[in-house]
N, C-alpha and C positions, 0 to 999 in steps of 0.2 A: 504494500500500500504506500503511494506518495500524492502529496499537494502539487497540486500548481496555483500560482496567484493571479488572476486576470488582470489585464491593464486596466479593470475597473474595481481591482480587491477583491472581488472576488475568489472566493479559497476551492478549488474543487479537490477531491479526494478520492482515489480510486486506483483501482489494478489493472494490470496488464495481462492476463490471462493467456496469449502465446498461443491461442488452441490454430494450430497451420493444419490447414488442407492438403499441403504437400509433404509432409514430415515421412509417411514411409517411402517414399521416392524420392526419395531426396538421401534418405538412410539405402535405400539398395543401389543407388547412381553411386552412392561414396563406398559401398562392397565392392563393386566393381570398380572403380578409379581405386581405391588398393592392391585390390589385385593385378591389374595394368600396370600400376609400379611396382611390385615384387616382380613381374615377369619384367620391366625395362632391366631392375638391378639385375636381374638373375645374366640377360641379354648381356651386359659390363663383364659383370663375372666369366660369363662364356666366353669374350674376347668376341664380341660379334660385330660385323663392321657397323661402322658410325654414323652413317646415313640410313642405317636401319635403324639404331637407336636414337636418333634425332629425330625422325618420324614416329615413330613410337611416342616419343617424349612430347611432339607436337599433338599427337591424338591426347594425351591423356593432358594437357596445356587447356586444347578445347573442351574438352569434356567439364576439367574443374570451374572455366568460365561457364557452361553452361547450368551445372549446379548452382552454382554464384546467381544465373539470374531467376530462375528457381524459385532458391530464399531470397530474393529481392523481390520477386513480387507475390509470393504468397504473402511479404513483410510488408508488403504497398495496401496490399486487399485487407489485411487484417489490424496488424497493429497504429497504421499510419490513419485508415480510415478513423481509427478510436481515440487515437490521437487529435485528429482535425475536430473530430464532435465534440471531445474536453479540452479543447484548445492544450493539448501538452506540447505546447513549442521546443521542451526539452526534447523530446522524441523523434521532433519533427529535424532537430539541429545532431542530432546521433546519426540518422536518417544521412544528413547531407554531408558527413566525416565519414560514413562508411562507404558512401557513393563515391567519394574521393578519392579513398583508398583501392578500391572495388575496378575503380577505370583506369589504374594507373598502371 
């Protein structure tokens, strides 16, 4: 449970609840993106050439972006919406550091 204070004093108080639509897909995309990387290391280990594990390593590159946007908009649909309704501008400002982070 936390506050926010509205620019009119206003105190609201409330939780974040987190229930995501995409959670077990998103849990079986990251099974698989593990096991992609044990089979790239295993690839090094073997001495395999470089431009196979460079493409390898580009596949599972693409894949953890696409996880990435995923949780970014299952995060848009659920927590962001409940954010904008209780005015949590904290959430909304998490929001625009992860997005930063997220494209760089």
């Amino acid at each position: 449970m936390h506050e926010h204070t509205l620019d009119d004093g206003t105190v609201i108080s409330h939780s974040h609840t987190h229930t995501h639509t995409q959670t077990k897909a998103v849990l079986n995309r990251m099974a698989r993106l593990i096991g992609h990387l044990n089979s790239t290391r295993k690839m090094i280990e073997d001495g395999r050439d470089c431009s196979e594990v460079l493409i390898q390593l580009s596949a599972v590159d693409a894949a953890i972006k696409a996880v990435g946007r995923i949780i970014l908009r299952d995060h848009i649909e659920h927590c962001i919406v409940d954010a904008v309704k209780t005015g949590d501008t904290a959430e909304i400002e998490k929001l625009n550091r992860a997005i930063e982070q997220f494209i760089r």
